[in-house]
N, C-alpha and C positions, 0 to 999 in steps of 0.2 A: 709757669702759670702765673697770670700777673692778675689780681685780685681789684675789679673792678665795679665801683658802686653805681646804684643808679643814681639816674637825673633826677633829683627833687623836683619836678616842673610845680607849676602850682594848680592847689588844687580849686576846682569850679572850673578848669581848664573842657573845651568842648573835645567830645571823643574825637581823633581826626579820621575821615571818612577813607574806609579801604574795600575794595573787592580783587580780592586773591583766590588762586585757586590750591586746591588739595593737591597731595601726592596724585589723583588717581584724575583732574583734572577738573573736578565741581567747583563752581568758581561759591563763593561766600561773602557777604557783603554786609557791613555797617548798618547798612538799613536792613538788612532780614533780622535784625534785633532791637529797631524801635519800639520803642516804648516800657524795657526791659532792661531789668539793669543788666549790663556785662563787664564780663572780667578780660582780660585779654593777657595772655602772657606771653613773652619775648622767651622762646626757651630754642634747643638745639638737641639731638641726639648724644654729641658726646663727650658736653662739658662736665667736669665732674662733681659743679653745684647743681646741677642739670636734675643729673644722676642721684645722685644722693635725696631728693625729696620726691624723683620722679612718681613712685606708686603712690605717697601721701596723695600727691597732687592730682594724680587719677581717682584716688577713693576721693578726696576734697571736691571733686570735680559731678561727682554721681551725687556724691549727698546731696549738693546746693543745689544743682541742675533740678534735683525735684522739689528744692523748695522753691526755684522760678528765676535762681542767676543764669543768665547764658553765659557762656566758658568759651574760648578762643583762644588755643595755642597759635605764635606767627613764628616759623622760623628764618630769622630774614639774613642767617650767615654763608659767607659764601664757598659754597660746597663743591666749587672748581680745585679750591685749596683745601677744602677739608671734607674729602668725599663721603667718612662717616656721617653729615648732614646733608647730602643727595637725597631727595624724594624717595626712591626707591628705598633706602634705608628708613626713612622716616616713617614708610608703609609697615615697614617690620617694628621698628617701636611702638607703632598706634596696636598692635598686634598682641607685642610684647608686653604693655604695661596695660593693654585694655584701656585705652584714653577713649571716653564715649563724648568727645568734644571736638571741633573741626582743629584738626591740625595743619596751617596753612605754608603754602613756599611763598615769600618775599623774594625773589630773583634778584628784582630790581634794587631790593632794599630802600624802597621810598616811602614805605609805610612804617619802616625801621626811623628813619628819619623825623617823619613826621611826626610820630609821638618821643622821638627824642632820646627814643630807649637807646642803652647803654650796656648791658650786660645782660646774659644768661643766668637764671631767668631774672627777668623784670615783670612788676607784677602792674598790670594799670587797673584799679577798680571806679567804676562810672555806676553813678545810681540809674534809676527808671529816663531821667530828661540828658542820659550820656553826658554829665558832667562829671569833670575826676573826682571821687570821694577819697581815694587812698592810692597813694603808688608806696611803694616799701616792701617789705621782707616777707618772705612766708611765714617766716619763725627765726629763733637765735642759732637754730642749729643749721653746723657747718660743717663738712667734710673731713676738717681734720677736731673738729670738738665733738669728737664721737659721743663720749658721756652727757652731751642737747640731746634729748631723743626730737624727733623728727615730728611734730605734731601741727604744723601750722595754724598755730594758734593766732599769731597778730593778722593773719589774711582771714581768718574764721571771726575775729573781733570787728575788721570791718566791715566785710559782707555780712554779718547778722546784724549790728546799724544799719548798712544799706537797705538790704531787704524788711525792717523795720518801718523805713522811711526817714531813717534818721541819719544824723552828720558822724560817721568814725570819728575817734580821738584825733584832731591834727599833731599830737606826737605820733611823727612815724618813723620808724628808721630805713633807711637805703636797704635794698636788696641790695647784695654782693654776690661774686661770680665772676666766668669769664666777658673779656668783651667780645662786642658782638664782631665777627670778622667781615672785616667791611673790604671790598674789591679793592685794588689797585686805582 
């Protein structure tokens, strides 16, 4: 497993525009979240930075949802070579951790692309006008630093600036993780 950081892009960077569809075929799009800030995250069924923060990420996911972030999992790896991230499985995770947030397939992997992501999970956070406030880490805790407990603290520091109206700390650190498995 090869431990891979995200892309620091910069932030005021404009959200880049996707409409993808679910495991089950509902297409979801960029604009069904104007005017609202969103989170978007690059994640996969069975990486095991993935794993490791997945239920934080699902409770992280209901709290903010009610106080007005829209939430967007993409998983844009390619699940020809890694059938544990097939749709059909993806349907059993949304299942399994209870995710009340669209979980999307990237086939193409051009919306992977587009925003640049890099790793499992990659976190992109955009205020109310979809510009980047924060891409970085959920928190310090890592799969093999068991004693981090798992609290998503630095992704809670800056969605509660966002959703304040205000600018997060620009100290952020890279999310780390697998990369994203990109087609042949």
């Amino acid at each position: 497993m090869t431990l891979t950081p995200s892309n620091m892009i910069e932030l005021g960077s404009l959200l880049p525009a996707f409409r993808l569809p679910d495991p089950d075929g509902r297409q979801v799009a960029s604009d069904d979240f104007a005017g609202q800030p969103l989170l978007v995250v690059f994640m996969c069924n069975h990486c095991p930075f993935v794993k490791h923060i997945a239920d934080a990420l699902a409770e992280f996911a209901r709290e903010y949802q009610a106080k007005g972030l829209a939430v967007v999992g993409i998983n844009s790896n390619d699940y020809a070579s890694h059938p544990d991230d097939s749709p059909e499985k993806m349907r059993e995770e949304i299942a399994e951790r209870g995710y009340a947030f669209p979980y999307l397939v990237d086939e193409s992997q051009d919306v992977a692309r587009a925003f640049e992501a890099a790793c499992t999970p990659d976190f992109f956070l955009f205020d109310a006008d979809h510009r980047l406030a924060y891409r970085g880490q959920f928190d310090d805790s890592r799969p093999s630093k068991e004693e981090t407990p798992v609290t998503g603290e630095d992704l809670r520091a800056a969605a509660d600036a966002v959703l304040a109206g205000q600018a997060p700390s620009e100290r952020q650190k890279p999310s780390m993780g697998c990369n994203i498995k990109w087609r042949e």
